[in-house]
C-alpha positions in Angstrom: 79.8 -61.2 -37.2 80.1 -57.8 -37.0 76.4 -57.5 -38.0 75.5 -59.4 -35.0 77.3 -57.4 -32.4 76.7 -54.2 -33.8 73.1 -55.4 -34.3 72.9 -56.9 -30.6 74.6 -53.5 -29.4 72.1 -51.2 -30.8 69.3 -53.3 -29.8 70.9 -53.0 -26.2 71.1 -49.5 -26.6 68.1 -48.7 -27.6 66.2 -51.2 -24.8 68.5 -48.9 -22.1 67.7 -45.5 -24.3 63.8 -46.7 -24.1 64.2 -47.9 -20.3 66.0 -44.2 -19.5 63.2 -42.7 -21.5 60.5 -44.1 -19.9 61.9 -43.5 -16.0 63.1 -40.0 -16.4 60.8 -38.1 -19.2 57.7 -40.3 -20.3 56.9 -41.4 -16.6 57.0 -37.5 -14.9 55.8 -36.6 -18.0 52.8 -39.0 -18.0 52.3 -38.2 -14.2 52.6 -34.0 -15.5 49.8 -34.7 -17.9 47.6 -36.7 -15.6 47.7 -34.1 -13.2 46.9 -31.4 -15.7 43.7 -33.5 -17.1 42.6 -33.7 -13.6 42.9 -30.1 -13.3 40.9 -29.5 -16.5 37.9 -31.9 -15.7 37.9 -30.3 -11.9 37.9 -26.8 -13.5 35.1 -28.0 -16.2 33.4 -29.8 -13.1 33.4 -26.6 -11.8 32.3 -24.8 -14.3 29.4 -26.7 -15.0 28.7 -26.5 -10.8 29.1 -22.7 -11.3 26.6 -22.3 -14.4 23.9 -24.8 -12.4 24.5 -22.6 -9.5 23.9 -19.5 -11.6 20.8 -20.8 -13.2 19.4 -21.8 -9.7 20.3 -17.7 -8.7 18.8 -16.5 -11.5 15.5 -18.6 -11.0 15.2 -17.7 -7.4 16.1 -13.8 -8.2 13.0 -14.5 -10.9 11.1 -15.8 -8.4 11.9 -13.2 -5.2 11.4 -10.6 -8.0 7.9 -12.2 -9.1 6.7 -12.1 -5.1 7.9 -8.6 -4.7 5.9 -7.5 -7.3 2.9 -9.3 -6.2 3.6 -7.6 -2.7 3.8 -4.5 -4.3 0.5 -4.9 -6.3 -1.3 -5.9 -2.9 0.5 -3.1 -0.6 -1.0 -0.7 -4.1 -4.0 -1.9 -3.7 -4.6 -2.0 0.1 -3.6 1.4 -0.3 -6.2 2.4 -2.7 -8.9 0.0 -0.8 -7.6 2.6 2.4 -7.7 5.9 0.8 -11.4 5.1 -0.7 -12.6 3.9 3.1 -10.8 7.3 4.1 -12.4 9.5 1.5 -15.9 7.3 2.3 -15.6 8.6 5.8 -15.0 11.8 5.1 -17.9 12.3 2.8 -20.1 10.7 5.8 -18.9 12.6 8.3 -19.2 16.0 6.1 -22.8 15.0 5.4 -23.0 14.1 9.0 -21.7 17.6 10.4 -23.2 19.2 7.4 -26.6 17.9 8.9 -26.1 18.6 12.4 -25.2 22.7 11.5 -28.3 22.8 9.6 -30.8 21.3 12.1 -28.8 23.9 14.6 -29.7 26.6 11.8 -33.2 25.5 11.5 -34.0 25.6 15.4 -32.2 29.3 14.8 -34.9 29.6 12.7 -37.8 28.1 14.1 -37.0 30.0 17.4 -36.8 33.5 15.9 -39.9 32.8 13.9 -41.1 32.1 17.0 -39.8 35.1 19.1 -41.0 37.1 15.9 -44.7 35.6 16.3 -44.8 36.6 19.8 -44.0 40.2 19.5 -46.4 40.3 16.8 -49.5 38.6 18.7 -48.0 41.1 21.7 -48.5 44.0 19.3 -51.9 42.8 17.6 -53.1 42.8 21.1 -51.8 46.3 22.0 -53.4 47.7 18.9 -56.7 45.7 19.6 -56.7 47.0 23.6 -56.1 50.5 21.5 -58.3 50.4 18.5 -61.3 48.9 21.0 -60.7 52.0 23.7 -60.7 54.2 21.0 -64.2 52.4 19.5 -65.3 52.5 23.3 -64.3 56.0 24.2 -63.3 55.2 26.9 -59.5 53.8 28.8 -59.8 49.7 28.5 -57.6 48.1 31.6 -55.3 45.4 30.4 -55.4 43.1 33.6 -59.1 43.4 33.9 -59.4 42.1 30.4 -56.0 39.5 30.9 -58.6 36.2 30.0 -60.2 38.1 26.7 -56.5 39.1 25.4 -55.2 35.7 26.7 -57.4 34.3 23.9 -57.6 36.7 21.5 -53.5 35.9 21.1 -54.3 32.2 21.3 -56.7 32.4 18.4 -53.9 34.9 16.3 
């Protein structure tokens, strides 16, 4: 009998060992570990959150990067396209003022060839008024003769 009692003992001893074990150690335990795999999966959760979220910043730093670029290609170019209408304009209006001093230079011209003509038909008539008084003998009058040295200028 002894076998029995001792037997019945331990098994009662080890049901109230396995009862003890599982309210004060395997249950906060179980509830400790729980907790921590929660934690894990939210921090991988998280994780994975964070890397989609730094793929979508990445993409959209691409694609702001991309467009500024483009904006700085078209600000270049409107630049250039500007600076060549500039340039364009100044050429004309050299041309244009270029033009404008020489027609003032050539009516400079044209009237000093003019004034120059004058004084020379006024002395071609002098020396005819002198060379035919002196083929006359005698003093010729200038406004008697105003008609005949009125056309022989004319015809100079």
């Amino acid at each position: 009998m002894d076998i029995g009692i001792t037997l019945f003992a331990q098994v009662l001893a080890f049901t109230i060992l396995i009862w003890l074990v599982n309210k004060y150690m395997w249950g906060p335990l179980n509830d400790v570990m729980e907790a921590r795999r929660a934690k894990i999966s939210d921090g991988l959760s998280a994780s994975e959150q964070g890397k989609k979220d730094m793929e979508r910043a990445e993409q959209q730093a691409q694609e702001m990067l991309k467009e500024a670029k483009q904006e700085a290609a078209s600000i270049i170019n409107q630049a250039q396209t500007r600076s060549s209408q500039i340039v364009d304009e100044a050429k004309t209006t050299a041309i244009e003022e270029a033009d404008r001093v020489k027609a003032g230079a050539q009516a400079e011209i044209d009237q000093e060839v003019n004034r120059a003509k004058e004084a020379l038909r006024k002395q071609v008539s002098d020396l005819a008024l002198i060379g035919a008084s002196k083929v006359l003998g005698k003093e010729i009058d200038a406004k008697a003769h105003q008609d005949v040295l009125n056309d022989l200028v004319s015809q100079l």
